[in-house]
LOVOVO-949404 format. One record per residue: residue number from 1; residue in three letters; x, y, z of N, C-alpha, C, O in turn. Coordinates in steps of 0.1 Angstrom, whole numbers, plus 5000, padded with zeros to 4 digits. Layout:
LOVOVO-949404
{r NUM,ALA,{X,Y,Z},{X,Y,Z},{X,Y,Z},{X,Y,Z}}
...
This chain:
LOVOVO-949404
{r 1,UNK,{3398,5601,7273},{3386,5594,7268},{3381,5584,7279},{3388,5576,7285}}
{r 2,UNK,{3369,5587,7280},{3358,5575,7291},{3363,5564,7284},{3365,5564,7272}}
{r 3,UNK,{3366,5549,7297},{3363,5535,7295},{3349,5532,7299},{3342,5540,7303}}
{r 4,UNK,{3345,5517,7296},{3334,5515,7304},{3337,5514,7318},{3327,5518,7323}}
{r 5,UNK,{3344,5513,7325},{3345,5515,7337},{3346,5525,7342},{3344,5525,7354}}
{r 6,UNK,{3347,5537,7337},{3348,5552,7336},{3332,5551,7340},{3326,5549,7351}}
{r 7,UNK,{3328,5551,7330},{3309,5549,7325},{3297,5545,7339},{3288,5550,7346}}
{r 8,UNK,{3305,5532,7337},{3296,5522,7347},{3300,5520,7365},{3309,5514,7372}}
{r 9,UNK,{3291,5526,7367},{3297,5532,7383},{3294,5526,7394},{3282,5530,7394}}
{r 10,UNK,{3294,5518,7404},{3294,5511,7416},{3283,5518,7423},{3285,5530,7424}}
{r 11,UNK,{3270,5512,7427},{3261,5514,7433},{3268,5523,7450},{3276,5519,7458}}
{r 12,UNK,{3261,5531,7449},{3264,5536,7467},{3262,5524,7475},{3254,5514,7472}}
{r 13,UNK,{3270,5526,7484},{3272,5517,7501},{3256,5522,7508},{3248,5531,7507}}
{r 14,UNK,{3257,5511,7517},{3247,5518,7529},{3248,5527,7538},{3255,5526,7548}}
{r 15,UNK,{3238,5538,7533},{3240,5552,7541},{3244,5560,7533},{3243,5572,7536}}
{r 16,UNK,{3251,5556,7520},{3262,5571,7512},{3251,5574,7499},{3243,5568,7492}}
{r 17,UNK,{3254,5585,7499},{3245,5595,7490},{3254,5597,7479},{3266,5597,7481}}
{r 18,UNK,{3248,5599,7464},{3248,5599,7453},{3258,5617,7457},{3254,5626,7464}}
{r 19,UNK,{3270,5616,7447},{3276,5626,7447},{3281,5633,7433},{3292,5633,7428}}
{r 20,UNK,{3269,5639,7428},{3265,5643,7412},{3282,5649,7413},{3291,5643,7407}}
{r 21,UNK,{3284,5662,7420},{3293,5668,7420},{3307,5662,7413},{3314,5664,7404}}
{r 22,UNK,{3304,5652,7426},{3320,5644,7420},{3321,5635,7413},{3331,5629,7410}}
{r 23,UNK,{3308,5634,7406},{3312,5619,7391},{3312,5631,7381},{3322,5632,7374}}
{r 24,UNK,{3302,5643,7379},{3306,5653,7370},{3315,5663,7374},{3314,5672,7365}}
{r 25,UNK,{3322,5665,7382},{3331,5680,7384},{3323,5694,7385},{3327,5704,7390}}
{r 26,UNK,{3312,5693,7381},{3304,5706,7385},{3286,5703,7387},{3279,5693,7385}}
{r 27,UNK,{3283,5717,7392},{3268,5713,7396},{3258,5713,7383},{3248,5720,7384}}
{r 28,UNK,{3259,5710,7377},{3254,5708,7361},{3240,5699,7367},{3239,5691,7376}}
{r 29,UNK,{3230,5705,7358},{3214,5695,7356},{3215,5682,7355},{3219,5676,7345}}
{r 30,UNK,{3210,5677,7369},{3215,5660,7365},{3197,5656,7362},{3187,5662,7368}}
{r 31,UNK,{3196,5646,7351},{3185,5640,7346},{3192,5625,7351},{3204,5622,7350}}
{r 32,UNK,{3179,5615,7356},{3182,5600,7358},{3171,5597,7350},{3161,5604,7347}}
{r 33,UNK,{3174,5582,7346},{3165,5575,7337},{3163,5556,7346},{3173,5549,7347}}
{r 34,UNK,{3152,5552,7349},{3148,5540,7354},{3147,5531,7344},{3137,5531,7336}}
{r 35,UNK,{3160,5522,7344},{3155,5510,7332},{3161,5519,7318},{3154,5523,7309}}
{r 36,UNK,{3170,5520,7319},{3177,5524,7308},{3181,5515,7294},{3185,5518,7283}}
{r 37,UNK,{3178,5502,7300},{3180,5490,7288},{3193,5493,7277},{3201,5501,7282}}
{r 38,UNK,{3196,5491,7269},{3201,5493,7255},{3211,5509,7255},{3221,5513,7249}}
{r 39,UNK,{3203,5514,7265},{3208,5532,7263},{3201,5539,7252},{3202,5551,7253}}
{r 40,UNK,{3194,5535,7241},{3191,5543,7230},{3188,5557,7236},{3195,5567,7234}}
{r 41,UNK,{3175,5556,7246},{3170,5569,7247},{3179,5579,7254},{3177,5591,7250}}
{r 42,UNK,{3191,5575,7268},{3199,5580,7273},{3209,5586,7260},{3209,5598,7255}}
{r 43,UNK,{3215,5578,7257},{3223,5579,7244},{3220,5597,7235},{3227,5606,7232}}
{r 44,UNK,{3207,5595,7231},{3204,5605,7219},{3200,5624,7227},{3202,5636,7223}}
{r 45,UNK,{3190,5615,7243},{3192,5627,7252},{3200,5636,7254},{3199,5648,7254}}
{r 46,UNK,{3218,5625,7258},{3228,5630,7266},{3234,5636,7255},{3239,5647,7260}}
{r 47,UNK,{3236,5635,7242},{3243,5642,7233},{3233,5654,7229},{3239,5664,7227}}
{r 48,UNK,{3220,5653,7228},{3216,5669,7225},{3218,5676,7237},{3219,5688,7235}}
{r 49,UNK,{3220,5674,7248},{3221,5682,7262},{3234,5680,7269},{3235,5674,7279}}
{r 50,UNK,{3244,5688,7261},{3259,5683,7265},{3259,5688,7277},{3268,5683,7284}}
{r 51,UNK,{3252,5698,7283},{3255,5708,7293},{3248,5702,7304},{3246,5710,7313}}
{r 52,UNK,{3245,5688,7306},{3236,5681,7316},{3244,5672,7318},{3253,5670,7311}}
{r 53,UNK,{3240,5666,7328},{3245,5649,7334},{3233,5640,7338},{3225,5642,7346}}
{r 54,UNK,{3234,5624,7326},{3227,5622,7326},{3230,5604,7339},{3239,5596,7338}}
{r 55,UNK,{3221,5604,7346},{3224,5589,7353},{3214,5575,7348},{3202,5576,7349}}
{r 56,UNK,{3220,5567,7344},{3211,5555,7338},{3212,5548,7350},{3223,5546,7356}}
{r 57,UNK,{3199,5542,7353},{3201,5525,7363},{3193,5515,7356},{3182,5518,7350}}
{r 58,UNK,{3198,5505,7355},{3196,5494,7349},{3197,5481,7356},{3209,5479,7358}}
{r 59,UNK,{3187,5469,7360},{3192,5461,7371},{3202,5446,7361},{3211,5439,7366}}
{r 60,UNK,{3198,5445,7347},{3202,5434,7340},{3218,5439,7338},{3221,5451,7337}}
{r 61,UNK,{3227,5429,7339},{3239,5434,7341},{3247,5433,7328},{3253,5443,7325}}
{r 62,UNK,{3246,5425,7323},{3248,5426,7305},{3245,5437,7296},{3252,5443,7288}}
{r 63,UNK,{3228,5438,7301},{3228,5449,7292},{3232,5464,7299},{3234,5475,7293}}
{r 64,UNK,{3234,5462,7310},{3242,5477,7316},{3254,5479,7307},{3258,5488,7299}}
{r 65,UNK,{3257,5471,7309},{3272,5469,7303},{3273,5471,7285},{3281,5475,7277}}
{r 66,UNK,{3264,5469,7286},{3261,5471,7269},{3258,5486,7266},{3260,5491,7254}}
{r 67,UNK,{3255,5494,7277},{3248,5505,7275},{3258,5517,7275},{3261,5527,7269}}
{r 68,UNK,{3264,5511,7287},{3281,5516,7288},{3290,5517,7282},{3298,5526,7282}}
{r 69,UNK,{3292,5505,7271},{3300,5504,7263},{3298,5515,7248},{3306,5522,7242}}
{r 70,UNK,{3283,5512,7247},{3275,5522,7237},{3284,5538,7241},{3291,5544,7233}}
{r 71,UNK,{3281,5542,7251},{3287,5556,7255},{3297,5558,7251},{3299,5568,7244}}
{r 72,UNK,{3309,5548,7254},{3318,5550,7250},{3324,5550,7235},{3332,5557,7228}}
{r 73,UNK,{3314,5537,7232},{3322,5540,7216},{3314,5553,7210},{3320,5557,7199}}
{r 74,UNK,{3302,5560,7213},{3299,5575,7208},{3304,5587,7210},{3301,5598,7205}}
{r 75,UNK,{3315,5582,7221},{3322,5594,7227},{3311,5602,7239},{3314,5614,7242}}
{r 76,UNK,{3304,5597,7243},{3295,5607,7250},{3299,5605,7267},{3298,5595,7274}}
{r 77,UNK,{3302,5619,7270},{3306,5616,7281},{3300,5622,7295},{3305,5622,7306}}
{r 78,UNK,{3287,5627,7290},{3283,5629,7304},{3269,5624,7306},{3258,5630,7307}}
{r 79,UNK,{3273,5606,7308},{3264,5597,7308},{3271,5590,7313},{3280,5584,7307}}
{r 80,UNK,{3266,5587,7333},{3272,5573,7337},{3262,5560,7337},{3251,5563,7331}}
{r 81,UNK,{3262,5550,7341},{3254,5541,7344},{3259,5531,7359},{3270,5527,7363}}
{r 82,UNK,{3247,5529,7361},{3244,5520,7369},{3236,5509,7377},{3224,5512,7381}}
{r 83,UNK,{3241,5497,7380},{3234,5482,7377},{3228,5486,7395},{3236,5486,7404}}
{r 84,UNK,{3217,5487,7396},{3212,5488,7410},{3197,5483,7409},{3189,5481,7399}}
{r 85,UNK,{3195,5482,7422},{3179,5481,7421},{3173,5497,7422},{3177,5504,7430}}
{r 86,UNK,{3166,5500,7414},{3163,5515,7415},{3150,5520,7426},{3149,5531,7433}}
{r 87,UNK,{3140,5508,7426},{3133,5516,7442},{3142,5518,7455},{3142,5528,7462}}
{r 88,UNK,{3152,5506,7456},{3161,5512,7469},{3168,5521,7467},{3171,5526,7477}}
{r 89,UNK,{3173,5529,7453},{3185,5535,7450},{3178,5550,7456},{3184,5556,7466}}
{r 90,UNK,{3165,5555,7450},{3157,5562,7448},{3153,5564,7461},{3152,5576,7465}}
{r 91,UNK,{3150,5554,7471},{3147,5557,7487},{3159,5560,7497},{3158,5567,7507}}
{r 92,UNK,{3170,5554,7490},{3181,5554,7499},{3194,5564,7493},{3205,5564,7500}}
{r 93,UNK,{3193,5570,7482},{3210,5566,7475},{3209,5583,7470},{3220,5588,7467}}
{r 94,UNK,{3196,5591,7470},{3197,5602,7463},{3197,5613,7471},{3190,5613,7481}}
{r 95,UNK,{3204,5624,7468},{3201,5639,7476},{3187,5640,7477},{3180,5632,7471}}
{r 96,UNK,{3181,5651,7487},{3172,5657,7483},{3177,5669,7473},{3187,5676,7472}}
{r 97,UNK,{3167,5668,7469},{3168,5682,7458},{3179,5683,7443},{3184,5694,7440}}
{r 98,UNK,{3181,5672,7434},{3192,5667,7430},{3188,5666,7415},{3196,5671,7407}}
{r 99,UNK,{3179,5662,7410},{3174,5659,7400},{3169,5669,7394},{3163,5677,7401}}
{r 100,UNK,{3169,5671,7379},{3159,5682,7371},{3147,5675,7364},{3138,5681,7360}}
{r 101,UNK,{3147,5663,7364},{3141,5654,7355},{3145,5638,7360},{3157,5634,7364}}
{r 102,UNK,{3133,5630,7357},{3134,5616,7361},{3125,5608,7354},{3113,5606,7356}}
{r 103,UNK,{3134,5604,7344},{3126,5597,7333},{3117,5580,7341},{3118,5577,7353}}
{r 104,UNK,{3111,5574,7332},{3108,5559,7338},{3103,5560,7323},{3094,5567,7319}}
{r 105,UNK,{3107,5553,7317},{3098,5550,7305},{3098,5535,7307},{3108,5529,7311}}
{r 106,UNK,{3080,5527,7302},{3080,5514,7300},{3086,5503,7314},{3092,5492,7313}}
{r 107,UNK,{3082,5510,7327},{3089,5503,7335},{3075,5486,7339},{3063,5484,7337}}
{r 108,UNK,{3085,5480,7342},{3077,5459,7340},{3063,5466,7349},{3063,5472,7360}}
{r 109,UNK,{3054,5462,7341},{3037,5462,7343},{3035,5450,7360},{3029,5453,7370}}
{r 110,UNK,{3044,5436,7356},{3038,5428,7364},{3027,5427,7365},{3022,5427,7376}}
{r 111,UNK,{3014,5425,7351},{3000,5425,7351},{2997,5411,7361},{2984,5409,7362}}
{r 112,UNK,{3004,5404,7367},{2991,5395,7376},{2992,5403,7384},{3001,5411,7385}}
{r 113,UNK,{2976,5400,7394},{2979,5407,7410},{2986,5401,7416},{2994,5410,7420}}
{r 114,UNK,{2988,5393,7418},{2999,5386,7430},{3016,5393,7428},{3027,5390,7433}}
{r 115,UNK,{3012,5400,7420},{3029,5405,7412},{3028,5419,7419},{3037,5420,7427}}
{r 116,UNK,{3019,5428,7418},{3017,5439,7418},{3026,5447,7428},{3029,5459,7427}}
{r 117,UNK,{3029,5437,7440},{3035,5445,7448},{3054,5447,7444},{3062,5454,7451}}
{r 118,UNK,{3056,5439,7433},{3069,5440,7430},{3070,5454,7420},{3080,5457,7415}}
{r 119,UNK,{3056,5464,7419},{3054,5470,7403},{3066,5485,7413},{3068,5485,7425}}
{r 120,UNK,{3072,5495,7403},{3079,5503,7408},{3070,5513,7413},{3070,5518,7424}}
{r 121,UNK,{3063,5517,7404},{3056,5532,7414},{3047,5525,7420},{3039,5516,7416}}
{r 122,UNK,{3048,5530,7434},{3042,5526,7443},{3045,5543,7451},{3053,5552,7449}}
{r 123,UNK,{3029,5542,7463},{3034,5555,7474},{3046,5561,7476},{3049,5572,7473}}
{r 124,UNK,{3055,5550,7483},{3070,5552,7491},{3077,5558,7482},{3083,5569,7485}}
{r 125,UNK,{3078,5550,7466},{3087,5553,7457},{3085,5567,7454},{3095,5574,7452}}
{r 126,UNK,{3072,5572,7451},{3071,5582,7442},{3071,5595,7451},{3073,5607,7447}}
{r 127,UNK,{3069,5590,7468},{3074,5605,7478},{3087,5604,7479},{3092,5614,7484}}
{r 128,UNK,{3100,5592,7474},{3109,5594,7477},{3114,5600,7463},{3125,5606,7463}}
{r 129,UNK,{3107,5600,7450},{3110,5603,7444},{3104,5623,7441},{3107,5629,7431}}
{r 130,UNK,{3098,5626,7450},{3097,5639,7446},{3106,5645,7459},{3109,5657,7459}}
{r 131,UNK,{3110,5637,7470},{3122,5640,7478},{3136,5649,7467},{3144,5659,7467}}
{r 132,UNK,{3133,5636,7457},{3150,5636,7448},{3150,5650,7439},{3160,5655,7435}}
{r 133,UNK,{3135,5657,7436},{3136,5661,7422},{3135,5677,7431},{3129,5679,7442}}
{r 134,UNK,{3142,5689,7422},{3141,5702,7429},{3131,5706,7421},{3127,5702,7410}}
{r 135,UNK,{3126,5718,7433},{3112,5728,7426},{3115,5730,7413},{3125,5734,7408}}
{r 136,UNK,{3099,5727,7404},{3097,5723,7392},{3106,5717,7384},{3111,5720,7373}}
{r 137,UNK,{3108,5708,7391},{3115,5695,7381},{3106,5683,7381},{3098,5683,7390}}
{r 138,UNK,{3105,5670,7371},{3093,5666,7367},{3096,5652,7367},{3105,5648,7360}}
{r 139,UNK,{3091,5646,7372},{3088,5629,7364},{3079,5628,7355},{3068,5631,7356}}
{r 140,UNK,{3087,5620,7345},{3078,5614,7333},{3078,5603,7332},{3087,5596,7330}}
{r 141,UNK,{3062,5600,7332},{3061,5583,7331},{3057,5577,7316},{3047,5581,7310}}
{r 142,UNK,{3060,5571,7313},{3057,5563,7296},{3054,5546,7301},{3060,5539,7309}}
{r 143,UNK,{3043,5542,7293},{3035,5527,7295},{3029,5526,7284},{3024,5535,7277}}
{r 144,UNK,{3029,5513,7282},{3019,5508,7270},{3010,5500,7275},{3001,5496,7268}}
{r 145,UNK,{3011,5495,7292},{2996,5492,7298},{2989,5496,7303},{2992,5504,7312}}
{r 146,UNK,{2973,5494,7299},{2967,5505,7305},{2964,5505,7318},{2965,5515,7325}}
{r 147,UNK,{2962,5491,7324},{2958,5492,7338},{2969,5497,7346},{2966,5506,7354}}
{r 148,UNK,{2981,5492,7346},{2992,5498,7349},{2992,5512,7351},{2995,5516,7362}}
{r 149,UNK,{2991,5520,7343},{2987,5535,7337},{2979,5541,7351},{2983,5549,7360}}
{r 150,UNK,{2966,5534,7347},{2955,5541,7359},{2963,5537,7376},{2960,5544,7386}}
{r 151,UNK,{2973,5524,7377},{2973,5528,7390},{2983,5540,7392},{2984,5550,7400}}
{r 152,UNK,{2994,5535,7380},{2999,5548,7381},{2996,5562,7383},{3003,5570,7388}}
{r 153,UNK,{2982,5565,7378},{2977,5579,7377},{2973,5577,7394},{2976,5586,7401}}
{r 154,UNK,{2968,5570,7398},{2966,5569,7408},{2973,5574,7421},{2969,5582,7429}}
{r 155,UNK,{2985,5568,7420},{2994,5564,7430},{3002,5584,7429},{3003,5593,7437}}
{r 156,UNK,{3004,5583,7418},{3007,5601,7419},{3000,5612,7425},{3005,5622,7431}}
{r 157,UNK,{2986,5609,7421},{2974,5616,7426},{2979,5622,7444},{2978,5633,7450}}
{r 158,UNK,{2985,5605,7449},{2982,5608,7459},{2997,5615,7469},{3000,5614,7480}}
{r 159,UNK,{3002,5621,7459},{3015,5631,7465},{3012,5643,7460},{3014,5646,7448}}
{r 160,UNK,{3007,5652,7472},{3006,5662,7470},{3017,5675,7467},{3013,5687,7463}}
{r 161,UNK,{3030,5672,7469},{3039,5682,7463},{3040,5678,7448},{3051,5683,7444}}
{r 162,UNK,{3036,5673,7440},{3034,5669,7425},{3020,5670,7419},{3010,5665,7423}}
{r 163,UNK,{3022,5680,7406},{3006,5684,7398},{3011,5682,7385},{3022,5685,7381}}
{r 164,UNK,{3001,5676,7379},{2998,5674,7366},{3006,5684,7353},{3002,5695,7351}}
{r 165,UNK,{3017,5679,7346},{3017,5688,7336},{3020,5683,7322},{3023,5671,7320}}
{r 166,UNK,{3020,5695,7306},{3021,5684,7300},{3030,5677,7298},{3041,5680,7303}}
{r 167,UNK,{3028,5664,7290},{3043,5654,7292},{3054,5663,7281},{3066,5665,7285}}
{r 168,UNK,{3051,5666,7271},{3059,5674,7261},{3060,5686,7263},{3053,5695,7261}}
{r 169,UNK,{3069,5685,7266},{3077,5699,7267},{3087,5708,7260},{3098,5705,7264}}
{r 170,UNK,{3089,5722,7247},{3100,5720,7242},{3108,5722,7250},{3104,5725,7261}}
{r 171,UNK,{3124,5721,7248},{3134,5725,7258},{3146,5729,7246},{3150,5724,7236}}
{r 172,UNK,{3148,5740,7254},{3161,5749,7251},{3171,5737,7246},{3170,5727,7253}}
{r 173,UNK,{3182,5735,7233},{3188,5724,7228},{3187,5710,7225},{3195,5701,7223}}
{r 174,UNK,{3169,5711,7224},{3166,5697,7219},{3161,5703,7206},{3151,5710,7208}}
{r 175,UNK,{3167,5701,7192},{3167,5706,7183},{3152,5700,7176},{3144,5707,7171}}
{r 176,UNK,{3151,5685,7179},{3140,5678,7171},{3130,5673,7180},{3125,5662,7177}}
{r 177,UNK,{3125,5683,7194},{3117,5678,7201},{3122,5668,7214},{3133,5669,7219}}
{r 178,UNK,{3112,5661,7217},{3111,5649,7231},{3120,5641,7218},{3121,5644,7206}}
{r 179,UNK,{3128,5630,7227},{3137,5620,7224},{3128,5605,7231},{3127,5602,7243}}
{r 180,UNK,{3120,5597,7217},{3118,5587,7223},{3123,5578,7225},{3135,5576,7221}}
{r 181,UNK,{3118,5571,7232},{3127,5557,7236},{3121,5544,7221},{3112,5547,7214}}
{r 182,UNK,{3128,5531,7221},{3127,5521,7216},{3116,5512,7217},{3112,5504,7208}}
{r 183,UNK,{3112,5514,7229},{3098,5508,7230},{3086,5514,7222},{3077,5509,7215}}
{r 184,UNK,{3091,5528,7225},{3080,5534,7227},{3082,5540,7205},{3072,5544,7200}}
{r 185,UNK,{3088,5539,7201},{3087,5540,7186},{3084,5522,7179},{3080,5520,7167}}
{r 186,UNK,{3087,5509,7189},{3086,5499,7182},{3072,5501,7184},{3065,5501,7174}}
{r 187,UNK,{3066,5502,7198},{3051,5498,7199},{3043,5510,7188},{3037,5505,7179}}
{r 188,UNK,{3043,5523,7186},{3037,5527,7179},{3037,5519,7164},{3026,5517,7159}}
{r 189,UNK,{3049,5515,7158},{3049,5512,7145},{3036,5497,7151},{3026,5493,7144}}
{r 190,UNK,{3038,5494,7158},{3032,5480,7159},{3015,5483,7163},{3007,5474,7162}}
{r 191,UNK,{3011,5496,7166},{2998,5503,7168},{2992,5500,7177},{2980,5499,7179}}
{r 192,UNK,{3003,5497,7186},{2994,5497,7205},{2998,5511,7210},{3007,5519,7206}}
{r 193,UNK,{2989,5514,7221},{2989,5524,7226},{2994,5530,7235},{2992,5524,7245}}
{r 194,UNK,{2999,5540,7236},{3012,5547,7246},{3004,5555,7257},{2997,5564,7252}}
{r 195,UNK,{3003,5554,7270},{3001,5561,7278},{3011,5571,7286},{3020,5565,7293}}
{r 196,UNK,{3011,5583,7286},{3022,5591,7292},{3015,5602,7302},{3005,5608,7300}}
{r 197,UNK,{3024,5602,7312},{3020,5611,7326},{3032,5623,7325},{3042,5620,7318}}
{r 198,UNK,{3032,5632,7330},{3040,5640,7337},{3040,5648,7348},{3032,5657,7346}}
{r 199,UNK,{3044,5650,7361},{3043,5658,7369},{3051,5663,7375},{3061,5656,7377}}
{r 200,UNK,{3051,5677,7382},{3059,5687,7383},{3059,5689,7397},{3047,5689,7402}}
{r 201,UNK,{3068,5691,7405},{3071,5695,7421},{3072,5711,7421},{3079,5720,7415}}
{r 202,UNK,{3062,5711,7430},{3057,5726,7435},{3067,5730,7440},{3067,5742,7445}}
């Protein structure tokens, strides 16, 4: 049986590349999640998709650890985590070609301008992030702000190995559909509105 230390994995060194292989023992569909908070959404993912490996990064270190622990006491075990900053992880830390999917749900808006340049999708991020993802594999973006949203649509627009697809998708072993996250079921009950992107590498 996984510990949290089993779970919660030590950020790559400088220079070393993420080795899906060897935290799961085989080449299985690895899916990552940006800002994994709590785990709910990792959590209910990784158990309909036993046949995947799923990676959480999370920068708050408590609730990493919270999320970790979650795994464990559910028994779910092909779900690691880790406490990193995820633009460097993402520029520095991933294969190319590695990912089947790259969740971001609800990542921090930073609505002042003066903030903006701290926001995660940005150019660099999102070419290093179609670096990580193999042909037709997809990032999906979820927000509840709008301006946020448009630069986001923006900022994708302008990487051309990624095109528009829809965000729902059914998939083979997800018995009850997309798996939302916590945000994104509290803000509906609360009747703000959800903005979602998806796009796919040629």
């Amino acid at each position: 049986m996984l510990t949290i230390d089993d779970v919660l994995l030590p950020p790559p060194g400088i220079g070393e590349l993420i080795d899906f292989q060897a935290i799961f023992g085989d080449n299985r569909p690895i899916e990552m999640e940006i800002g994994t908070g709590k785990g709910g959404f990792l959590l209910n993912r990784a158990r309909a998709l036993p046949d995947r490996g799923f990676l959480g990064i999370e920068w708050a270190d408590k609730i990493c650890r919270y999320a970790a622990d979650r795994m464990v006491r559910w028994g779910v075990t092909n779900v690691r985590l880790m406490r990193a900053d995820a633009g460097h992880l993402v520029a520095h830390s991933l294969p190319a070609k590695c990912l089947t999917i790259l969740h971001i749900y609800h990542p921090d808006p930073w609505p002042k301008k003066r903030h903006h340049k701290r926001r995660l999708i940005q150019p660099a991020f999102i070419a290093a992030a179609a670096n990580a993802l193999l042909p037709g594999g997809r990032i999906a973006i979820q927000t509840d702000h709008a301006e946020y949203f448009e630069h986001i649509r923006q900022v994708v627009a302008g990487e051309p190995r990624l095109i528009e697809v829809p965000f729902d998708v059914p998939e083979a072993g997800v018995q009850e559909g997309r798996v939302s996250t916590n945000y994104e079921i509290k803000y509906l009950r609360e009747g703000r509105p959800i903005y979602q992107l998806a796009m796919m590498k040629k």
